[in-house]
C-alpha positions as CSV (number, residue, x, y, z in Angstrom):
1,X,50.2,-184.1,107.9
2,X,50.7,-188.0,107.0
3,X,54.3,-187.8,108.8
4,X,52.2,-187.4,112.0
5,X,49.7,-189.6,110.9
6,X,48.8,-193.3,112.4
7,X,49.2,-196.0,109.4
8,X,46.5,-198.8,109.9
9,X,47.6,-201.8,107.9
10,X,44.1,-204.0,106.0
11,X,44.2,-208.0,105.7
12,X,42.0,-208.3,102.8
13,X,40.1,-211.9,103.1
14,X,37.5,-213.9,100.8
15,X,35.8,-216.0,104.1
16,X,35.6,-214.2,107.2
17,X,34.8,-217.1,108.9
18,X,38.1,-219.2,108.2
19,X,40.5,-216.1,108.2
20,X,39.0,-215.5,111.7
21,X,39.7,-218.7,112.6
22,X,43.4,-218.6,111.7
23,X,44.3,-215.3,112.5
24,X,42.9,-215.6,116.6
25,X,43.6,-219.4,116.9
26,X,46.8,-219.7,114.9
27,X,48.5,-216.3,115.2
28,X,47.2,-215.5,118.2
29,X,45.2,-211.8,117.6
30,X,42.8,-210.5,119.7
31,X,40.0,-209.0,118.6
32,X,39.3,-205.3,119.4
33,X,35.8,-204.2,117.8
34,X,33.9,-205.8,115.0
35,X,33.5,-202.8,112.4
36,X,32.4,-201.9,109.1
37,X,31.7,-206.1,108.5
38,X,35.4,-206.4,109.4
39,X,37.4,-207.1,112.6
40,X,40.0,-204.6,114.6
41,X,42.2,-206.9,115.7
42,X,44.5,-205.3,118.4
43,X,48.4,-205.6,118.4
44,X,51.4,-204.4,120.4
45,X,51.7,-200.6,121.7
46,X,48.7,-199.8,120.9
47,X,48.7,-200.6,116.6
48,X,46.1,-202.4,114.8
49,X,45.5,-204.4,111.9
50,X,42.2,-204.3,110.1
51,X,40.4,-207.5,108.5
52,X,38.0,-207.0,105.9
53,X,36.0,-209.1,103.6
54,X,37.4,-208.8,99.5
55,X,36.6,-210.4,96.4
56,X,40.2,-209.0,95.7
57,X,42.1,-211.1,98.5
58,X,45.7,-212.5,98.3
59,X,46.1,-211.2,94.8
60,X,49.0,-209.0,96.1
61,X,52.4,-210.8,95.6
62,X,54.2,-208.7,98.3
63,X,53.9,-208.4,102.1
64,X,50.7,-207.1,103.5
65,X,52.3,-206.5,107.3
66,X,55.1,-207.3,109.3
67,X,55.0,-207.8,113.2
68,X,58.6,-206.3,114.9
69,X,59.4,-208.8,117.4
70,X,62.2,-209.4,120.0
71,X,63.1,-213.0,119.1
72,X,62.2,-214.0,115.8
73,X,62.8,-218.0,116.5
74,X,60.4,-217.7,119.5
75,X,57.9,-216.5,117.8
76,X,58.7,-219.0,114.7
77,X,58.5,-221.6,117.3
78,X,55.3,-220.5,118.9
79,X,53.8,-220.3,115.5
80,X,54.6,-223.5,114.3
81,X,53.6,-224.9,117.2
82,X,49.6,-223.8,116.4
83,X,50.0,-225.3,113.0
84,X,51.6,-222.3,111.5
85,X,53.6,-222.8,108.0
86,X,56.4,-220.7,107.2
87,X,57.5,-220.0,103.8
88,X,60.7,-221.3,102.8
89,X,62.9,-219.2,99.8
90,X,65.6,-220.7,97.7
91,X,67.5,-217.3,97.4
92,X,71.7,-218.2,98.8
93,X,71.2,-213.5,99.7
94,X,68.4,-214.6,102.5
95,X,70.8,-217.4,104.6
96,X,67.5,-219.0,105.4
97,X,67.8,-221.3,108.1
98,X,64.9,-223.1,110.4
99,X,62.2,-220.8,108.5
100,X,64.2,-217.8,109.2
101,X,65.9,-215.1,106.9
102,X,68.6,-213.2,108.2
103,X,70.0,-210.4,106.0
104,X,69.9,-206.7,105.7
105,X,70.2,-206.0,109.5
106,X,67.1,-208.2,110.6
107,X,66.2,-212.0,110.8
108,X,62.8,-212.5,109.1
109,X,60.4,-215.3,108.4
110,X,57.2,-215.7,105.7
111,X,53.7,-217.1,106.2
112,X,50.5,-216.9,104.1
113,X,46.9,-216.9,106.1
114,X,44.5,-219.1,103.9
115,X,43.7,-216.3,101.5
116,X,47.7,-216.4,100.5
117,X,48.5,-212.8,101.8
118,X,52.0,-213.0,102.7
119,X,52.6,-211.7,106.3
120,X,56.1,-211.6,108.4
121,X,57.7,-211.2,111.4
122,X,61.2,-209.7,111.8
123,X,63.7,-208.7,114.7
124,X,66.3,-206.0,113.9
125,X,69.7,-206.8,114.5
């Protein structure tokens, strides 16, 4: 059944090259395998994210992944830090303060990788 099923989330990029660059230099990822002319990029607990190479990249408007963290402003911090840049949403609902979001029971905060796929990181409260 799909309940019982892992869920592997894809970052669909247009250069390889550059999205490699920012996801393992500015974000941090490792990578696991190189596969299928894409990279396994290994996460916490034992989840990973799959890059491949698209024609079709950042033409979604909505997230692609979210990373659960312990401290959101950390990790905002650490970001920025590598040259990270974190959207910033004009919406009074979101209480958006130092790049951070916090409403509906978790503190959140927006970046795009060079392609514009939207990606987050969120702490439940």
């Amino acid at each position: 059944m799909l309940s019982d099923a892992q869920v592997i989330p894809y970052i669909p990029v247009s250069d390889m090259a550059r999205a490699r660059s920012f996801y393992e230099e500015k974000v941090g990822l490792k990578v696991k395998e190189i596969y299928a002319g894409g990279v396994i990029y290994e996460c916490g607990f034992g989840t990973w994210a799959f890059m491949y190479p698209t024609p079709n990249a950042g033409t979604s408007k909505a997230s692609q992944l979210f990373w659960r963290v312990q401290d959101v402003a950390a990790e905002v911090a650490d970001l920025k830090a590598r040259g990270v840049i974190f959207e910033q949403y004009d919406d009074p609902r979101m209480n958006m303060v130092d790049s951070v979001s916090t409403a509906g029971g978790a503190k959140t905060a927006w970046f795009k990788d060079p392609d514009g796929n939207t990606l987050a990181i969120s702490q439940r409260l």
